[in-house]
VMD Tcl script that builds the backbone (N, CA, C; Angstrom):
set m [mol new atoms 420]
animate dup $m
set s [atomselect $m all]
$s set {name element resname resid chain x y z} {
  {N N UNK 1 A -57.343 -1.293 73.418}
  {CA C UNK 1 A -55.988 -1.793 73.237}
  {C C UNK 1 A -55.787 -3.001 74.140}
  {N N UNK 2 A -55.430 -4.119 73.585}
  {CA C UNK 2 A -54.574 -5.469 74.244}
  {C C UNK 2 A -53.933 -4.933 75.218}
  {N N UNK 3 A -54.158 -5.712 76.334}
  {CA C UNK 3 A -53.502 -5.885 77.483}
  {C C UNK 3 A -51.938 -6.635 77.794}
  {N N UNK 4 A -50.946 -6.876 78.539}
  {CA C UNK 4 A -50.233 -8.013 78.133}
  {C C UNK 4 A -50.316 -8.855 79.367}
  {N N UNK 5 A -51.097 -8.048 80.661}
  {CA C UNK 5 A -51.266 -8.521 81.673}
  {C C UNK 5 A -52.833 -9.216 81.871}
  {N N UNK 6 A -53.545 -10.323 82.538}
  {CA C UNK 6 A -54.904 -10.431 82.764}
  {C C UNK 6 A -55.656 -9.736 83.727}
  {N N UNK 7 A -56.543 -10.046 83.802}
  {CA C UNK 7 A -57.218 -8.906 85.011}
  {C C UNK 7 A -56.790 -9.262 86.641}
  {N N UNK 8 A -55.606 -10.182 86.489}
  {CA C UNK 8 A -55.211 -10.611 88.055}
  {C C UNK 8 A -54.358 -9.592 87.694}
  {N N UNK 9 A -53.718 -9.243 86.694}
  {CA C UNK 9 A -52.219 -8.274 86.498}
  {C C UNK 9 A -50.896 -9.493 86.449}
  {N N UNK 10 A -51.641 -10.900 85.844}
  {CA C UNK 10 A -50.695 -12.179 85.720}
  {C C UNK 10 A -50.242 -11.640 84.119}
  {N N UNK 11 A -48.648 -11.764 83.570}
  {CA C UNK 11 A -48.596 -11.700 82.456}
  {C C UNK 11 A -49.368 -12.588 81.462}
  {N N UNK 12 A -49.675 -12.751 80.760}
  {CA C UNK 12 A -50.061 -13.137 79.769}
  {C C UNK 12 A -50.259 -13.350 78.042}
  {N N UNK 13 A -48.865 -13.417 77.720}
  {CA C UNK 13 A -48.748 -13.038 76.222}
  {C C UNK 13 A -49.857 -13.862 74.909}
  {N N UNK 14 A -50.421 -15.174 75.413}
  {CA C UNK 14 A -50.890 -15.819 74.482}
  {C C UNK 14 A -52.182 -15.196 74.184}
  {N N UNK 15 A -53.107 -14.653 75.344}
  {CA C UNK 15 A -54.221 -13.547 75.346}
  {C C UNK 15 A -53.813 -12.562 74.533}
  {N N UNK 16 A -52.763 -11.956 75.023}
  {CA C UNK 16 A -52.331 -10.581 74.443}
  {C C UNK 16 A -52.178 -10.717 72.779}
  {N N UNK 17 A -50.977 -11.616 72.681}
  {CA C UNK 17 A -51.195 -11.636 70.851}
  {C C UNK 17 A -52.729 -12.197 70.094}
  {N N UNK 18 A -53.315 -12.983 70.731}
  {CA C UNK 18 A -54.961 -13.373 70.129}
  {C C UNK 18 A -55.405 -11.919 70.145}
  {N N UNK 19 A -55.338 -10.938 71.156}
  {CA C UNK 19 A -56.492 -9.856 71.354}
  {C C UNK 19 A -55.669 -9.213 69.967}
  {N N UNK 20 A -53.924 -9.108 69.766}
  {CA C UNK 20 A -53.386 -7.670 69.087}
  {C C UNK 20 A -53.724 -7.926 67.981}
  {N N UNK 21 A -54.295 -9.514 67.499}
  {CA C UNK 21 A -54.090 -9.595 66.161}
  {C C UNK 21 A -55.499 -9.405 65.726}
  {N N UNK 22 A -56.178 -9.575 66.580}
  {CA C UNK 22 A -57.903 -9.221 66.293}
  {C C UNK 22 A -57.886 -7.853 65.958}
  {N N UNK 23 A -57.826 -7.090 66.409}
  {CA C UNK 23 A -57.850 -5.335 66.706}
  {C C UNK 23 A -56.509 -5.338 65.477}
  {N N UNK 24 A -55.859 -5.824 65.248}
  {CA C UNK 24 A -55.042 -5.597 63.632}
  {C C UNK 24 A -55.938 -5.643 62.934}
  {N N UNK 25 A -56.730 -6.693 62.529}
  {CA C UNK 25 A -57.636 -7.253 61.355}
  {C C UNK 25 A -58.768 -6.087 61.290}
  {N N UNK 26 A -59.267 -5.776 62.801}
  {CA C UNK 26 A -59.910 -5.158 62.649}
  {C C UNK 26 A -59.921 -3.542 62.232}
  {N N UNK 27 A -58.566 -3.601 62.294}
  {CA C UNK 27 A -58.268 -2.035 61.742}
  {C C UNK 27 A -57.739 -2.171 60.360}
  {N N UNK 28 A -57.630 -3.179 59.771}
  {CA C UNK 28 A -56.932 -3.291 58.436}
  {C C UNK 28 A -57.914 -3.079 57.456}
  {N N UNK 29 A -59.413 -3.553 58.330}
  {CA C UNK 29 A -60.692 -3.919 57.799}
  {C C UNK 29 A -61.490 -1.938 57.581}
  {N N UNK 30 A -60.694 -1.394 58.405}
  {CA C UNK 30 A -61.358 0.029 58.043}
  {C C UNK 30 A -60.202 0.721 57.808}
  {N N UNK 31 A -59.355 0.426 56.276}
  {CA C UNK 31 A -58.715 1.403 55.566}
  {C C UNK 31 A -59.159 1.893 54.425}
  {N N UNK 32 A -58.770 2.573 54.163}
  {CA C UNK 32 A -59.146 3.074 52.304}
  {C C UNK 32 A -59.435 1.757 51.478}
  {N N UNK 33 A -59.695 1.862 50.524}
  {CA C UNK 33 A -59.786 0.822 49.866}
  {C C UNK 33 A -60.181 1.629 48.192}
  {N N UNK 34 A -59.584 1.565 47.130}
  {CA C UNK 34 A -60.070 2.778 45.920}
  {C C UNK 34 A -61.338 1.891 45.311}
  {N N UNK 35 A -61.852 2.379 44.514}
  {CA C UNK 35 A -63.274 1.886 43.722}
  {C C UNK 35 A -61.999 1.038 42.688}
  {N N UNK 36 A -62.462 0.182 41.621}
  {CA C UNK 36 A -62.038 0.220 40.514}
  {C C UNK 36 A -63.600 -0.340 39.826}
  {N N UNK 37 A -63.382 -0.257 38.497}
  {CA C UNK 37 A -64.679 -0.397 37.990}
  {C C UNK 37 A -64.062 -1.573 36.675}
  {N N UNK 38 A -64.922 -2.741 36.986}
  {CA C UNK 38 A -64.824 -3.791 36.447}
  {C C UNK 38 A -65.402 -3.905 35.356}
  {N N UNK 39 A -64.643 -4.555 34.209}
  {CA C UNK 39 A -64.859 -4.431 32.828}
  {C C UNK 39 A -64.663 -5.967 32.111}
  {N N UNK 40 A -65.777 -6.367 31.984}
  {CA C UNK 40 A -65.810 -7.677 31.459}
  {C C UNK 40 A -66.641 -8.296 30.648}
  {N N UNK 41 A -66.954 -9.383 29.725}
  {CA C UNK 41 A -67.952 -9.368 29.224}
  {C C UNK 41 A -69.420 -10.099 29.948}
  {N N UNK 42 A -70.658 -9.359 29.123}
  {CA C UNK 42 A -71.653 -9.753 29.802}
  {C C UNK 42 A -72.241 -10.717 28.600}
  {N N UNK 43 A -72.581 -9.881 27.329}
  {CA C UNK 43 A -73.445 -10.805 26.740}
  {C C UNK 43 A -73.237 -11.505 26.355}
  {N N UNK 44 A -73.772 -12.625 25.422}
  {CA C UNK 44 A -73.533 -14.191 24.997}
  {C C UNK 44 A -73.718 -15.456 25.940}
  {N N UNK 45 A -73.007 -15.498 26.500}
  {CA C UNK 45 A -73.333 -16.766 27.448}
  {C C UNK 45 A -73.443 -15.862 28.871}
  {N N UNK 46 A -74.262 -15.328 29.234}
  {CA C UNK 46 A -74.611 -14.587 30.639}
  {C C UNK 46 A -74.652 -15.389 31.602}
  {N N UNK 47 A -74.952 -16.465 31.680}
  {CA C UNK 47 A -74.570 -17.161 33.234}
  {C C UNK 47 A -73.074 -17.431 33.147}
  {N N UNK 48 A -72.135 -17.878 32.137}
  {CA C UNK 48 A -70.812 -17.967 32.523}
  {C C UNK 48 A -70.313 -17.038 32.721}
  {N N UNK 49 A -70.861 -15.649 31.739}
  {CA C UNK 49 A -70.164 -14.313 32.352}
  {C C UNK 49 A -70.097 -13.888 33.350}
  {N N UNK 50 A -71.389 -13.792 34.115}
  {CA C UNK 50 A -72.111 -13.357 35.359}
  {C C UNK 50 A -71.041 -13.916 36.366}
  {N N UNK 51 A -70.965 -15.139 36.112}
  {CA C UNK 51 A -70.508 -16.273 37.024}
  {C C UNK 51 A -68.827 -15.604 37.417}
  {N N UNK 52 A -67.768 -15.046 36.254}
  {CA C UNK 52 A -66.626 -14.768 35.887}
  {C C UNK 52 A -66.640 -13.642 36.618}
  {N N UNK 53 A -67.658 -12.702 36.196}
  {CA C UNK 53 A -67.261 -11.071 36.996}
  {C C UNK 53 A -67.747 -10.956 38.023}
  {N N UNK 54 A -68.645 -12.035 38.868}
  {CA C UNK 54 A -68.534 -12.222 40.232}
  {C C UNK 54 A -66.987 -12.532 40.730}
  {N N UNK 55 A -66.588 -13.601 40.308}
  {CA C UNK 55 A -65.022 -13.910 40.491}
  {C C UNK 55 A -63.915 -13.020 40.121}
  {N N UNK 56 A -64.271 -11.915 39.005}
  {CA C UNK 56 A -63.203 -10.907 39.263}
  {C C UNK 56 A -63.689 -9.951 40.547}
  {N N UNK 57 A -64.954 -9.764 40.426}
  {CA C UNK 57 A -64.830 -9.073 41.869}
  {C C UNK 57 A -64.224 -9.126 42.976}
  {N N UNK 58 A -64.475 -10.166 42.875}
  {CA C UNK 58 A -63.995 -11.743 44.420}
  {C C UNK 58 A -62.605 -11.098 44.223}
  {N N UNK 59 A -61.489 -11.134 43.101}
  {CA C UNK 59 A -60.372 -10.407 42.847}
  {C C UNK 59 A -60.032 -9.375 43.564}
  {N N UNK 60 A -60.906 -8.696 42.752}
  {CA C UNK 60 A -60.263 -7.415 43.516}
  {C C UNK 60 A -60.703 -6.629 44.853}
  {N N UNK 61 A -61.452 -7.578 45.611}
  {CA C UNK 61 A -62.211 -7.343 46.420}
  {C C UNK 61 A -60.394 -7.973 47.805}
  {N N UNK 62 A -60.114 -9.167 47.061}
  {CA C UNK 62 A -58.773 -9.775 47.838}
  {C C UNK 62 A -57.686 -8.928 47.808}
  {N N UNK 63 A -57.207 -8.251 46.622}
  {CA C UNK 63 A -56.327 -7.399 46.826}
  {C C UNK 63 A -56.547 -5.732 46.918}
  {N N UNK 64 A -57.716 -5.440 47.854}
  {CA C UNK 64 A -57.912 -4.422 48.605}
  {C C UNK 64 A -58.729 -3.142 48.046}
  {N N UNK 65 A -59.513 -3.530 47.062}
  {CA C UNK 65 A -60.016 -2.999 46.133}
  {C C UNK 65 A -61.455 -2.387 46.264}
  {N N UNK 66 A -62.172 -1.764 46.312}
  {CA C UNK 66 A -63.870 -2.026 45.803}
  {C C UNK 66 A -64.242 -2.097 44.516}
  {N N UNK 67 A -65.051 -3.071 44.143}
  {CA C UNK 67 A -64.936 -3.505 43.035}
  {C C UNK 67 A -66.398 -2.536 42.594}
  {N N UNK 68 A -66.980 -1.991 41.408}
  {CA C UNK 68 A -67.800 -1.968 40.710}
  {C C UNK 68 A -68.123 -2.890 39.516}
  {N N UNK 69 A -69.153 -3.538 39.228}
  {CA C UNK 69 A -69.285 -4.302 38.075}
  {C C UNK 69 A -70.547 -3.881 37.356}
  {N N UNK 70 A -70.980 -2.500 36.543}
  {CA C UNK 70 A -71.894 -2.618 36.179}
  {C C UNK 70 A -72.776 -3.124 35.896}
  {N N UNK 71 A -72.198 -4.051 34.996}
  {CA C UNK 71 A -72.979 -5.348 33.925}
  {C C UNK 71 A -73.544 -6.277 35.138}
  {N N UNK 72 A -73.059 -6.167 36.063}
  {CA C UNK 72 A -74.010 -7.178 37.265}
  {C C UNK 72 A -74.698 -6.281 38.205}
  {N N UNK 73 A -74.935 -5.249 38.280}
  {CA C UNK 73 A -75.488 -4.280 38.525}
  {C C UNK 73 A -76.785 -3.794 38.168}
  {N N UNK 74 A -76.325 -3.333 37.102}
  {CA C UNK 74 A -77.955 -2.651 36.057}
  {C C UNK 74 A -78.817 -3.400 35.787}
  {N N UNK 75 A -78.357 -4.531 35.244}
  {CA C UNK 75 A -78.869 -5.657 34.612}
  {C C UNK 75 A -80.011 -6.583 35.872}
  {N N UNK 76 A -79.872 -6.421 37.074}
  {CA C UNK 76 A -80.653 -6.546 38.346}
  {C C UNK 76 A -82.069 -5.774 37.926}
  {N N UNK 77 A -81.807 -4.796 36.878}
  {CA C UNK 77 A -83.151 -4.087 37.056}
  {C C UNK 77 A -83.558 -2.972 35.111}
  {N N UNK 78 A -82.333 -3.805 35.115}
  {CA C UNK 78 A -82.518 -3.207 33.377}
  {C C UNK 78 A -82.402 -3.934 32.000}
  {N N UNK 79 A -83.154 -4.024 31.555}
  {CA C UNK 79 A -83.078 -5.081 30.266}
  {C C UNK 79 A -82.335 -5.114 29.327}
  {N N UNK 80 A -81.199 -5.845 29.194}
  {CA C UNK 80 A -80.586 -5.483 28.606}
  {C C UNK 80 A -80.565 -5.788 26.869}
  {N N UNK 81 A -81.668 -6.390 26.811}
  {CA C UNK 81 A -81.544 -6.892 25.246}
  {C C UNK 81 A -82.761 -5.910 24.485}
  {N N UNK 82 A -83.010 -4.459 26.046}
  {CA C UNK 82 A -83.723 -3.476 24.672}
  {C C UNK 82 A -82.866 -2.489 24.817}
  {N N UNK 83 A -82.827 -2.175 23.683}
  {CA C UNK 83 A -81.883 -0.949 23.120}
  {C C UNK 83 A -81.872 0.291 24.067}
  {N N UNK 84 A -82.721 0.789 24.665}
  {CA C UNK 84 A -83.118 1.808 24.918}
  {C C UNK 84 A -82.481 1.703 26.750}
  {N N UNK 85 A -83.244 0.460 27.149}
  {CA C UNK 85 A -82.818 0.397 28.700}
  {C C UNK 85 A -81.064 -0.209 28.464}
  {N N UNK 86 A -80.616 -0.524 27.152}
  {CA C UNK 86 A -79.092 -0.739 27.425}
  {C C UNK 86 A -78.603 0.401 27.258}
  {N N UNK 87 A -78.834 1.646 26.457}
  {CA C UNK 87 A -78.118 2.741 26.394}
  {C C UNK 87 A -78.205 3.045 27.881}
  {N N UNK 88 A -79.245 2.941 28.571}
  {CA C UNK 88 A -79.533 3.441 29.608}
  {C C UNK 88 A -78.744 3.435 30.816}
  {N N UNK 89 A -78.024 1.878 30.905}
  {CA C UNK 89 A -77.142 0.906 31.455}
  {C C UNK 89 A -75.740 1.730 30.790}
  {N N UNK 90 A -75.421 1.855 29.793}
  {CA C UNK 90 A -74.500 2.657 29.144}
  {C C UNK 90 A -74.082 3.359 30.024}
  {N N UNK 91 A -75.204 4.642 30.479}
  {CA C UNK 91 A -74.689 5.720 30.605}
  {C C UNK 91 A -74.716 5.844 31.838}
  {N N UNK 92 A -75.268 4.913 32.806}
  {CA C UNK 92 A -75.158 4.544 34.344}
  {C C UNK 92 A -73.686 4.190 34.716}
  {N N UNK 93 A -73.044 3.193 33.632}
  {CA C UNK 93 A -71.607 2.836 33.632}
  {C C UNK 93 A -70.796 3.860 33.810}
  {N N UNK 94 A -71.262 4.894 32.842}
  {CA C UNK 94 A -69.857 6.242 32.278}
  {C C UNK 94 A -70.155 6.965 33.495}
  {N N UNK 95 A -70.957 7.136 33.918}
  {CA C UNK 95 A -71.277 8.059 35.455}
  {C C UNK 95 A -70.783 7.382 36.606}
  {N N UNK 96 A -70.713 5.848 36.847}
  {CA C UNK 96 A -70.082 5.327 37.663}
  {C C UNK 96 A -68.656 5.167 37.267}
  {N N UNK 97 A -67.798 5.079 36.321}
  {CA C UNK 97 A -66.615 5.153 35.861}
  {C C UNK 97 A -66.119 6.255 35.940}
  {N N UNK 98 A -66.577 7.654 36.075}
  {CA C UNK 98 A -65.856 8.817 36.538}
  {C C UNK 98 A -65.154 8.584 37.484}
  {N N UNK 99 A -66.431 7.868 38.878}
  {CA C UNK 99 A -65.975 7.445 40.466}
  {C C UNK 99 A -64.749 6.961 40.541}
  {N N UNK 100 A -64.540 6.013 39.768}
  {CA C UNK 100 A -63.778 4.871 40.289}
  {C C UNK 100 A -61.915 5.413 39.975}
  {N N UNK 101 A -61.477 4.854 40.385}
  {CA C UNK 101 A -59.970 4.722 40.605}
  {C C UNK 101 A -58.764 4.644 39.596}
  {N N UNK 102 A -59.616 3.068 39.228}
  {CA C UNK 102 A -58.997 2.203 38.106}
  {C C UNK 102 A -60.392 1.725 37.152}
  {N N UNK 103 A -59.781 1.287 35.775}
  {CA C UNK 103 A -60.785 0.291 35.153}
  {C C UNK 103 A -60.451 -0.796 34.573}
  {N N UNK 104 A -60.123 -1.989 35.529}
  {CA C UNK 104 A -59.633 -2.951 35.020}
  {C C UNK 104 A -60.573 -4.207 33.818}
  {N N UNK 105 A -59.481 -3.926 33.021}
  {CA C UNK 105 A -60.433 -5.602 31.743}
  {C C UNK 105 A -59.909 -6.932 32.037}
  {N N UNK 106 A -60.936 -8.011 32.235}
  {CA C UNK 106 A -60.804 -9.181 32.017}
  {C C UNK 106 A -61.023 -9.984 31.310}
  {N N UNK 107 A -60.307 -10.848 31.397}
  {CA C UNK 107 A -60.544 -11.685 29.846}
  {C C UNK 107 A -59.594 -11.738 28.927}
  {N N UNK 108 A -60.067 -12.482 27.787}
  {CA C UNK 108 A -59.078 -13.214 26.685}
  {C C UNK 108 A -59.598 -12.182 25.419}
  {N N UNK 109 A -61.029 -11.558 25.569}
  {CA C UNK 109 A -61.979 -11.428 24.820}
  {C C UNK 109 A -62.426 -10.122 24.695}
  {N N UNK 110 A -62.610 -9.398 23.654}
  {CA C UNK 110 A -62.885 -7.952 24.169}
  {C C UNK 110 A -64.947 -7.684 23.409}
  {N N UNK 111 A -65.020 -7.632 24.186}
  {CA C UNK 111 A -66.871 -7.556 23.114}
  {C C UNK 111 A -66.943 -5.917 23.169}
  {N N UNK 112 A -68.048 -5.845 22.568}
  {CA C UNK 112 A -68.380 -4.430 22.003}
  {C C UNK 112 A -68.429 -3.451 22.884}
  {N N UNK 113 A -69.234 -4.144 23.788}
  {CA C UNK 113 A -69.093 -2.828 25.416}
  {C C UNK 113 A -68.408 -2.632 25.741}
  {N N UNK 114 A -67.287 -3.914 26.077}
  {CA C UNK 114 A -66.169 -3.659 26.375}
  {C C UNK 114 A -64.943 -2.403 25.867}
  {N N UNK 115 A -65.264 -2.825 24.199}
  {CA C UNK 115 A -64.569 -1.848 23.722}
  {C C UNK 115 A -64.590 -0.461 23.604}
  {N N UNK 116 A -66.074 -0.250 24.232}
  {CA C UNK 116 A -66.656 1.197 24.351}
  {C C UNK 116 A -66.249 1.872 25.397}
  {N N UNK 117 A -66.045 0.937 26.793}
  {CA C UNK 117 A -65.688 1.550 27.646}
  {C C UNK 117 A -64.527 1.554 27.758}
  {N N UNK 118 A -63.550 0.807 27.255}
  {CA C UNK 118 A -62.001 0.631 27.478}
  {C C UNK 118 A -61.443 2.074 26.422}
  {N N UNK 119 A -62.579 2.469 25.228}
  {CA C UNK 119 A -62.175 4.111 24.252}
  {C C UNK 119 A -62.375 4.693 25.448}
  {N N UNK 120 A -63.800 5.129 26.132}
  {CA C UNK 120 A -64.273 5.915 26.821}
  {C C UNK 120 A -62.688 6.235 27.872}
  {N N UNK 121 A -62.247 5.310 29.090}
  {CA C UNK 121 A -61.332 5.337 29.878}
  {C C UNK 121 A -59.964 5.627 28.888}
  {N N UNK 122 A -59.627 5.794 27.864}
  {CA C UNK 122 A -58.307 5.938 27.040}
  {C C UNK 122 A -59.120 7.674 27.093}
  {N N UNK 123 A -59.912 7.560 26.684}
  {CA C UNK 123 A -60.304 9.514 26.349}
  {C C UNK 123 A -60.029 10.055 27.458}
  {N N UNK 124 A -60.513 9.563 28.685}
  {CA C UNK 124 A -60.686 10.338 30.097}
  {C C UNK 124 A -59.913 10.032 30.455}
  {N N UNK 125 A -58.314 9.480 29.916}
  {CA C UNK 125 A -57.119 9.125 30.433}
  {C C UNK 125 A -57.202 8.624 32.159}
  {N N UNK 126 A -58.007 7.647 32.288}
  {CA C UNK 126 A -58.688 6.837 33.421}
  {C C UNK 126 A -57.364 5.704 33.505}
  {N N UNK 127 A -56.691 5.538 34.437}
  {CA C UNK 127 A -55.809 4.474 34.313}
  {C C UNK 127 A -56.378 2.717 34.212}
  {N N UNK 128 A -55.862 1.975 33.055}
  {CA C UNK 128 A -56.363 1.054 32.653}
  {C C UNK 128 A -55.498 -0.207 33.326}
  {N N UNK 129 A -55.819 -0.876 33.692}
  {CA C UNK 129 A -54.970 -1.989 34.182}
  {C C UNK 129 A -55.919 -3.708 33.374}
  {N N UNK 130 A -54.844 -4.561 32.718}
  {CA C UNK 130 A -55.369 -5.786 31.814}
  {C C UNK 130 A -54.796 -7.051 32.615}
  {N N UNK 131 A -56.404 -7.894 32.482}
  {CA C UNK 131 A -56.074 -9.495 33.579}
  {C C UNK 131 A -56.516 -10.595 32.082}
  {N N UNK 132 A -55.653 -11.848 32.769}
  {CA C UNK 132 A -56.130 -12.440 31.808}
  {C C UNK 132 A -56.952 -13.681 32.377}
  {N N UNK 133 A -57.581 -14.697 31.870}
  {CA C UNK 133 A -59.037 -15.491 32.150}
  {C C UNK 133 A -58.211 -15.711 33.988}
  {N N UNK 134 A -56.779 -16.272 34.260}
  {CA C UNK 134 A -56.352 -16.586 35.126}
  {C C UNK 134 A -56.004 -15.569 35.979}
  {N N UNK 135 A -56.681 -14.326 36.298}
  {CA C UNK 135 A -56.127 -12.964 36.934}
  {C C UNK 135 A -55.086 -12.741 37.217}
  {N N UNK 136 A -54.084 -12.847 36.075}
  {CA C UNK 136 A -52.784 -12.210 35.892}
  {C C UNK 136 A -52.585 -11.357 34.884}
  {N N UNK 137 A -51.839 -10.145 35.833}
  {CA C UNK 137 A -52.169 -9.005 34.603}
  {C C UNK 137 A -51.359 -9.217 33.915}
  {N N UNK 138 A -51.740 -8.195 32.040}
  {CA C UNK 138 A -51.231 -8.202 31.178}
  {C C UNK 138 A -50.781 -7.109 31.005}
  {N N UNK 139 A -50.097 -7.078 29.639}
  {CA C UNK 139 A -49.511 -5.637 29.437}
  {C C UNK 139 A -50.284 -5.876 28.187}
  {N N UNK 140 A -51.068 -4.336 27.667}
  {CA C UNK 140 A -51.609 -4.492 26.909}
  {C C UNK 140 A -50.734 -2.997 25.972}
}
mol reanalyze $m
mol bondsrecalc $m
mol representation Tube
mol addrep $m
């Protein structure tokens, strides 16, 4: 804990608020924080996607979040253009989407995965929250 005095026992408030606000940050920095699991598109143009659901992460990573992003995830180590290692990726998603909190969609655009997992979270009555390209949510 901040002092308000220095080690002479001279007051010192300009020390004191530098130290209180450090030890704030630093306790703000170990609160809860919920999972949400990020839902966006991957295939078609994969470097602009990639590029996008890094930046929604970046999102929800700012307003206090942990972000999951499968599709940038699996895809580190699973192929996604064979059938077999994408089901695979599939079902890595639905097991990590139990975890999470929230499952927020981004985008203008809904692609096929997308739409699989946005049924999946309506079945498991998973609360859904909608952003649009400019991360402002929608009402969907």
């Amino acid at each position: 804990m901040a002092s308000k005095y220095n080690s002479e026992g001279y007051y010192d408030p300009t020390t004191y608020e530098a130290l209180f606000s450090i030890e704030k940050e630093e306790r703000s920095l170990r609160t809860f924080r919920p999972i949400v699991y990020i839902c966006s598109p991957y295939a078609g143009d994969v470097e602009t996607n990639v590029q996008k659901a890094r930046r929604y992460c970046r999102f929800a990573v700012d307003k206090g979040y942990i972000p999951i992003a499968p599709h940038l995830l699996f895809t580190q180590f699973l192929n996604d253009d064979s059938p077999k290692e994408r089901q695979l990726g599939i079902f890595f998603g639905n097991a990590v989407m139990s975890k999470c909190s929230e499952v927020w969609v981004f985008g203008d655009r809904i692609s096929d995965g997308m739409e699989a997992e946005i049924k999946r979270a309506k079945r498991k009555n998973y609360r859904l929250r909608y952003f649009n390209e400019d991360l402002e949510e929608v009402m969907k």
